[in-house]
C-alpha positions, 0 to 999 in steps of 0.5 A, a space after each residue: 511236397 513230399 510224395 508220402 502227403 500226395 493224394 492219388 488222382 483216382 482218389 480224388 475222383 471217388 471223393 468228389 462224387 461223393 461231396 456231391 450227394 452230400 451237398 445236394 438238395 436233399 435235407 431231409 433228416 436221416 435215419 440211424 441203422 442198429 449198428 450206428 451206420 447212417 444212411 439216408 431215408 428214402 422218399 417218393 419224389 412227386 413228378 414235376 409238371 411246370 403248371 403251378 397250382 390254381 388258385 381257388 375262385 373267390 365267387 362275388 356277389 357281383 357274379 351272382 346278380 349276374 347270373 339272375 339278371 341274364 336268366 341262369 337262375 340256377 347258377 345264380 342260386 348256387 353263386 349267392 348260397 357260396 358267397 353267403 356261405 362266406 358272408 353269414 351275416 349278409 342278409 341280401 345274399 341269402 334273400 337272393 339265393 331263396 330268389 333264385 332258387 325260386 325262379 328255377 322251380 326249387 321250392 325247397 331250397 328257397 324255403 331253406 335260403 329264406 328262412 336262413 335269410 329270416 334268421 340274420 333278420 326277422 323283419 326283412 320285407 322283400 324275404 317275409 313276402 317272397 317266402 310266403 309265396 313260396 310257402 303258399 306253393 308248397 301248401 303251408 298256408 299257416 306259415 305263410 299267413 304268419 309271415 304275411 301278418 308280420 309284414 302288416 305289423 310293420 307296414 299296414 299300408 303294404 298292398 302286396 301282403 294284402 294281396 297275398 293274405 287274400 291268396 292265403 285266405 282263398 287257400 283255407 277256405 275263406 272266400 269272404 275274408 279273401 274278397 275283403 284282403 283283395 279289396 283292402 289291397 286295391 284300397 292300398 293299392 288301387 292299380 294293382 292289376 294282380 289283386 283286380 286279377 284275383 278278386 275277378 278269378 274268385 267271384 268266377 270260382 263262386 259262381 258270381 261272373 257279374 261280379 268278376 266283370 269290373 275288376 277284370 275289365 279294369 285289369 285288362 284296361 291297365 295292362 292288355 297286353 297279359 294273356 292271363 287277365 283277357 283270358 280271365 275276362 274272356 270267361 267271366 263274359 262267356 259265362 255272363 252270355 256276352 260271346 261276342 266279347 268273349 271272342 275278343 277277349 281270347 282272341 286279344 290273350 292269344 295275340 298277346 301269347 300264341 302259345 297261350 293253349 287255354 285262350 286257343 281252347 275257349 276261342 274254340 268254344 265261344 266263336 261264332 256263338 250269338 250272345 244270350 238273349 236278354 244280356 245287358 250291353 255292356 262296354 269293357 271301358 264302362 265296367 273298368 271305370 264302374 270297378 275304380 268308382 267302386 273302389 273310390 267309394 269303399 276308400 270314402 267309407 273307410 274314413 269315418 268322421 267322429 261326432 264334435 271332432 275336426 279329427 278324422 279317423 280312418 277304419 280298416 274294411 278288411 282284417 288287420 291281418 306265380 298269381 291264380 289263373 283259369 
């Protein structure tokens, strides 16, 4: 090789480092200048970490109901509104969501998750009754009574809509019409203790405490252990001059819940105190199965058998449209 065609070795040297740039792992396109020298963009490499990104969290309707059933009312009410977010059409998921928002003490946004549930379908009972509840708490009895009556277009014979319509009735003023659903829903539903409850609180509230003894001994009979019922029952006895058993009554709310404070209160003011005279002995056994008699008979007078016919027809007595306390 001639030397003319040899490359000098400090030109070899400047022209490698220069490959390298080239070759490198930047591709990105260049720019030209004005004078038609081209030189590469500039851009803001970002700093590498080594962590790689998280990928998102897909939330299931299982981690919903898992939350609900251990408590975490709030944190279920959030997994199953973005698990709806992504299933639109799942009606059960927007029903659970209203449900646990419930739980958690937020009316309004159970009131929004119902009614979204009610939107994907109008004849869903669980989200029609538990959103009238709701209803009825936030005071629009109207709407409430809307939703209770659609249920008994679609199930007559539901004894919890019946309740609720007497708990709506109650709220509008309409102390007999509440007496007559409360009954219908015993009719319906003969051991439904929350109905028995209700009926007893509100012939209270009427003044009629004589009234109120049966059903609330019978409610007291079937569940003994709620503090609400024996307290309920504890006043209708006051009030009828029975203080020995109104003692027992209070006594038997508190044994159930110590920290029942309207049970301490009335003990308080009941014990020691000789009954009336003049009150009829009674026995909370003979008043419970009184009550169930009572409720018998109203079912035989709702079946009414038409002249020359072997086909019996059955009459409605009632109109065919967290529980009270003391």
């Amino acid at each position: 090789m001639s030397a003319a065609r040899r490359i000098p070795l400090a030109a070899v040297a400047i022209l490698f480092p220069l490959a390298a740039v080239a070759c490198g792992h930047d591709t990105k396109p260049t720019t030209t200048t004005v004078a038609g020298a081209r030189t590469p963009e500039v851009h803001a490499v970002a700093a590498v970490t080594g962590t790689p990104a998280e990928a998102p969290v897909v939330v299931t309707y299982a981690d919903g109901d898992a939350a609900y059933r251990t408590g975490h009312y709030s944190e279920a009410a959030r997994l199953f509104t973005s698990y709806a977010e992504r299933h639109p059409g799942n009606v059960t998921a927007q029903y659970m969501a209203g449900l646990a928002s419930w739980k958690q003490g937020d009316l309004k946004a159970a009131a929004v998750a119902f009614d979204r549930a009610l939107a994907i379908d109008s004849t869903h009972l669980k989200t029609l009754l538990n959103s009238s509840r709701v209803l009825i708490e936030l005071g629009r009895t109207d709407d409430a009574l809307d939703r209770i009556n659609t249920v008994i277009g679609i199930d007559s014979s539901s004894g919890i809509a019946r309740r609720l319509q007497g708990r709506v009735l109650e709220a509008k003023g309409d102390f007999e019409g509440a007496i007559d659903a409360y009954q219908q829903a015993l009719l319906n539903e003969e051991r439904d203790v929350w109905a028995m409850n209700n009926l007893g609180l509100l012939y209270i509230q009427l003044g009629r405490p004589e009234e109120a003894l049966a059903p609330l001994a019978r409610a007291v009979e079937l569940k003994e252990n709620a503090p609400v019922f024996q307290n309920n029952l504890g006043i209708a006895l006051e009030e009828t001059g029975h203080y020995a058993k109104a003692t027992e009554a209070f006594s038997a709310a508190l044994d159930a819940d110590s920290t029942y404070a309207k049970s301490a209160v009335n003990l308080a003011r009941v014990q020691g105190r000789a009954d009336s005279t003049g009150s009829t002995p009674i026995t909370l056994s003979g008043l419970a199965q009184s009550f169930q008699l009572q409720i018998r008979m109203l079912k035989d007078s709702a079946r009414i058998v038409e002249p020359d016919s072997s086909i019996a027809a059955t009459q409605e007595t009632a109109p065919p449209v967290n529980e009270p306390q003391r």
